[in-house]
Each structure stands twice: as structure tokens, then as C-alpha cells.
Kinemage of the C-alpha trace (Angstrom):
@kinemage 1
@onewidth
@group {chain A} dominant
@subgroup {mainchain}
@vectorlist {calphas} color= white
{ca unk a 1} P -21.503 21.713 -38.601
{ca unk a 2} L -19.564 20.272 -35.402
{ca unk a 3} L -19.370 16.819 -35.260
{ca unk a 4} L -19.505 16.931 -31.385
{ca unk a 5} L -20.105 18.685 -28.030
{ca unk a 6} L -16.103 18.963 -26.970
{ca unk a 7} L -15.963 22.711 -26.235
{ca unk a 8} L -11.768 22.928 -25.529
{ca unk a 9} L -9.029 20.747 -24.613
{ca unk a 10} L -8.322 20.307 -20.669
{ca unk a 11} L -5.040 21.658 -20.012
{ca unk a 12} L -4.914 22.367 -16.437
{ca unk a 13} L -2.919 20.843 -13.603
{ca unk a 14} L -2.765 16.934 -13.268
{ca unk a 15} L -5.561 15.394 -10.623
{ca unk a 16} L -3.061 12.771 -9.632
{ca unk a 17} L -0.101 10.676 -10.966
{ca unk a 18} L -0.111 6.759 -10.863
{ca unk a 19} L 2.725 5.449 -11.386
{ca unk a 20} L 3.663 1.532 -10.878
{ca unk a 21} L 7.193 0.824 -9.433
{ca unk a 22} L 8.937 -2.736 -8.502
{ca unk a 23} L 11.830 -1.812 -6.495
{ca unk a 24} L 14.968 -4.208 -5.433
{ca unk a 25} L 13.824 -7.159 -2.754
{ca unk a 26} L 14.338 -5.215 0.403
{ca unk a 27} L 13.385 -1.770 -0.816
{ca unk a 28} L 10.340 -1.248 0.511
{ca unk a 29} L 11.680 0.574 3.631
{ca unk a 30} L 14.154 2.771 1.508
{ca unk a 31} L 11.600 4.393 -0.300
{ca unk a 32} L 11.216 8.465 -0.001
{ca unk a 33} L 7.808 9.081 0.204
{ca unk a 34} L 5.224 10.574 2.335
{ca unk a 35} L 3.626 7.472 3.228
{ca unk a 36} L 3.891 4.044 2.917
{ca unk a 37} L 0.883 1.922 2.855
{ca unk a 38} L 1.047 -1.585 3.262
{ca unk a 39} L -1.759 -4.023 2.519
{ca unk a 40} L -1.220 -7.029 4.939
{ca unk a 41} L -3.021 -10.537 3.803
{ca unk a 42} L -3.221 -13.731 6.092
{ca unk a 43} L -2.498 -14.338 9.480
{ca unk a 44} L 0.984 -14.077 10.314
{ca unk a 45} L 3.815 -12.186 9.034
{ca unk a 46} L 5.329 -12.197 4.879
{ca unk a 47} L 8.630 -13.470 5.575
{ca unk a 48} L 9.546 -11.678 2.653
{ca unk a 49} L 8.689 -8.453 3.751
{ca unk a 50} L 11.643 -5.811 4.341
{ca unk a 51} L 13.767 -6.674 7.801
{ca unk a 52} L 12.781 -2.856 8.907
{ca unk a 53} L 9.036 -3.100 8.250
{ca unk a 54} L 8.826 -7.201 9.507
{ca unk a 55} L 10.390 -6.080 12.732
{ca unk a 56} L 7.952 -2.968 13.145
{ca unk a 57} L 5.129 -5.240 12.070
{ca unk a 58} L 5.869 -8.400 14.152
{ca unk a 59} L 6.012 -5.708 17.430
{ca unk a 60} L 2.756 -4.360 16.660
{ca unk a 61} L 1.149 -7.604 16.542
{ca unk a 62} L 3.276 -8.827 19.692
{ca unk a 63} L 2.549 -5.716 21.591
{ca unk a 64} L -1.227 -5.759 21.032
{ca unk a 65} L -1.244 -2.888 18.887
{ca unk a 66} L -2.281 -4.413 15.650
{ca unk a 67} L -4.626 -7.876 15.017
{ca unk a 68} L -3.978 -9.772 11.917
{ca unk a 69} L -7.495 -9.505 11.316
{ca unk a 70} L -9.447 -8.476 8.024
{ca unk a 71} L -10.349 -4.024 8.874
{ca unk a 72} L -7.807 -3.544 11.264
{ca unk a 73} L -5.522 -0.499 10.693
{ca unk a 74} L -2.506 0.307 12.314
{ca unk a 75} L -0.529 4.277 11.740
{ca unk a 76} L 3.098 5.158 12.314
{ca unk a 77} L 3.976 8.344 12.171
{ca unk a 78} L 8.343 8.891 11.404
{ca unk a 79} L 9.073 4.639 12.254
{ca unk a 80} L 12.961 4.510 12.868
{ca unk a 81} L 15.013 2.732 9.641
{ca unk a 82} L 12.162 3.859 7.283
{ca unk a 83} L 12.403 6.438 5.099
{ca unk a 84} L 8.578 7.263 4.625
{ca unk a 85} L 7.360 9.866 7.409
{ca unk a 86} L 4.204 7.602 7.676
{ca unk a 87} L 3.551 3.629 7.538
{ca unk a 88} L 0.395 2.326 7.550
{ca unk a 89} L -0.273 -1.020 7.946
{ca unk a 90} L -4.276 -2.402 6.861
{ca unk a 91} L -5.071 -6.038 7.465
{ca unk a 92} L -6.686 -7.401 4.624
{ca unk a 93} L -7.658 -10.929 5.925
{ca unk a 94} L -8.598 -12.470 2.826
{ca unk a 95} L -6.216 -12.642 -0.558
{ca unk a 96} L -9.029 -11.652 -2.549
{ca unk a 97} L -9.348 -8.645 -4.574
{ca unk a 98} L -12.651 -6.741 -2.322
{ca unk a 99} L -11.008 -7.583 0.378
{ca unk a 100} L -7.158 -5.888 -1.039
{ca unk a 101} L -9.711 -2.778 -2.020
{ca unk a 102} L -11.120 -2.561 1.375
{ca unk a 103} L -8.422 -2.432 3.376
{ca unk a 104} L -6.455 0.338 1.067
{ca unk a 105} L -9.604 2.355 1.780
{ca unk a 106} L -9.422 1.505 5.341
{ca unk a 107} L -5.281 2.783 5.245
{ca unk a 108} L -5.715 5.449 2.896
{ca unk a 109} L -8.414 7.143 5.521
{ca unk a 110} L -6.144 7.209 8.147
{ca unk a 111} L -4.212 9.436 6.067
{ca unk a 112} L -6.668 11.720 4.397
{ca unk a 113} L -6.160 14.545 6.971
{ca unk a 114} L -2.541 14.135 7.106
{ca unk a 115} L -1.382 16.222 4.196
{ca unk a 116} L 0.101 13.730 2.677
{ca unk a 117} L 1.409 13.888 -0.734
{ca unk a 118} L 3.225 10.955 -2.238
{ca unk a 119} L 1.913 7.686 -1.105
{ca unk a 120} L 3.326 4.145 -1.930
{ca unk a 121} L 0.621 1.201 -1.600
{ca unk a 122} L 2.280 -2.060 -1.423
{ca unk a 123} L 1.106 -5.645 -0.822
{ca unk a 124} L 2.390 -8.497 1.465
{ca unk a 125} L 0.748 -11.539 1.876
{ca unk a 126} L 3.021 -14.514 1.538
{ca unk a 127} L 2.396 -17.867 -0.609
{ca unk a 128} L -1.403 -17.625 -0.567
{ca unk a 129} L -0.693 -13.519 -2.652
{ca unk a 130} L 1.243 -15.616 -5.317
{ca unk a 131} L -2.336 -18.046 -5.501
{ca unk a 132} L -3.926 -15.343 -6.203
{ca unk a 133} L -2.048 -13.364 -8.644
{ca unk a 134} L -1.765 -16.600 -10.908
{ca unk a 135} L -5.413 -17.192 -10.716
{ca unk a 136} L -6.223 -13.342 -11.205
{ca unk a 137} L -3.275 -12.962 -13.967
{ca unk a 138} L -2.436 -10.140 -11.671
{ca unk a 139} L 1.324 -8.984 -11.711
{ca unk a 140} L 1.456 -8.946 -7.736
{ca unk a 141} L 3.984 -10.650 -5.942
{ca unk a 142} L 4.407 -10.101 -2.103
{ca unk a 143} L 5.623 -6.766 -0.844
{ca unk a 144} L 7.660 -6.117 -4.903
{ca unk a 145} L 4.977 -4.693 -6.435
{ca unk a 146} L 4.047 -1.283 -5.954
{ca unk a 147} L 1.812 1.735 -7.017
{ca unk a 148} L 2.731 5.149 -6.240
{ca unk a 149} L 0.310 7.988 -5.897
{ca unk a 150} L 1.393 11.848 -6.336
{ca unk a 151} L -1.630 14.042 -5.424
{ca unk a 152} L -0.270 17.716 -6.831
């Protein structure tokens, strides 16, 4: 008698790979991958965040092009001193976790038609990020902690 329903073993082709990264301070921009999607939280500017991406950030929001306000999503396509072909950057508002998961959904469907195949989802948000990861116990601290996504 079988003791349950499992017809075969799975053995096809990975779905995706997750992997979690923490690269040097300042190697954000140096990354090779597709596209680089950074989660933005508060109101102004990480001052931690990578020289490259801070500049191209802080002349968004000067320019008009991007509002540091929770939903907004800005797209880059090939930014000069970055090695990822795409940056997105999605204003989360709010250091809270629902508001973290809603703006990665809002960046990650700007590049869903794209073709993009490696993407890197980081997180700046300044003091207020390191509030939360102590009261969350979440390993996040701003723009160091990463997760990488390979979609075969």
C-alpha cells in the first residue's frame, strides 16, 4: 500500500533563484544585473545611499521627475556610472513592511515587460529603516541589504 499521493519527484528547470547578497558600502551601483530596484522610504534622500544612485536620485526629485511620496515610481533605462541596464526607483513613504511590499510591486511592474532577467531589490531609507529593522528583528540596514532574483 502507498503511504501517499506523491506520483514522481519534480526535476525540471528552477522557477526562480533567490538569493540574499550584502555587498561592500558603496556597491550598490557596481552591481551587474539587469535591473536594479530600489525601495525608497521617507522623505528626503539616504545619505548613505551610493554617490552614483544619490546623485541620479536627488536630480529626479529636483527636476520634478520623481515625488518622495508613498506609490510613486520612477524607471531608468542604461543611467550613466551604473552598471545595471535598468534602475528603478519606488517610493515607499512609510518604513513599514505593507508599505516596503507595495512599492516593490509598484517597481517590479514597471519591469514586467522589459525582459528582464536578474533583478536586485534593495532598500534605502535612512535612520527611521534601522527603527524598523530592530523592532521587526529584520536584518535590513539602508541600501546593504539585498535580494537578488534570477528568473531562468
Amino acid at each position: 500500500m502507498e503511504s501517499n499521493n506523491i506520483v514522481g519527484l519534480f526535476t525540471g528547470p528552477p522557477i526562480m533563484d533567490f538569493r540574499h547578497q550584502t555587498p561592500p558600502p558603496g556597491g550598490l551601483a557596481g552591481l551587474a544585473c539587469d535591473a536594479l530596484l530600489l525601495v525608497v522610504a521617507g522623505d528626503a534622500v539616504d545619505p548613505t545611499l551610493d554617490q552614483p544612485l544619490a546623485a541620479l536620485l536627488n536630480d529626479a526629485v529636483e527636476q520634478g521627475d520623481l515625488k518622495l511620496e508613498a506609490g510613486k515610481v520612477l524607471y531608468i533605462h542604461r543611467p550613466a556610472g551604473i552598471r545595471a541596464g535598468r534602475v528603478v526607483f519606488a517610493v515607499a513613504g512609510a518604513t513599514t513592511a505593507k508599505s516596503f511590499r507595495a512599492a516593490a510591486a509598484a517597481g517590479l511592474a514597471a519591469l514586467k515587460s522589459g525582459g528582464v532577467k536578474h533583478v536586485v531589490v534593495g532598500w534605502a531609507g535612512g535612520s527611521r529603516t534601522r527603527g524598523l529593522a530592530r523592532r521587526r528583528r529584520l536584518p535590513l540596514r539602508p541600501a546593504t541589504r539585498l535580494i537578488s532574483i534570477v528568473i531562468p
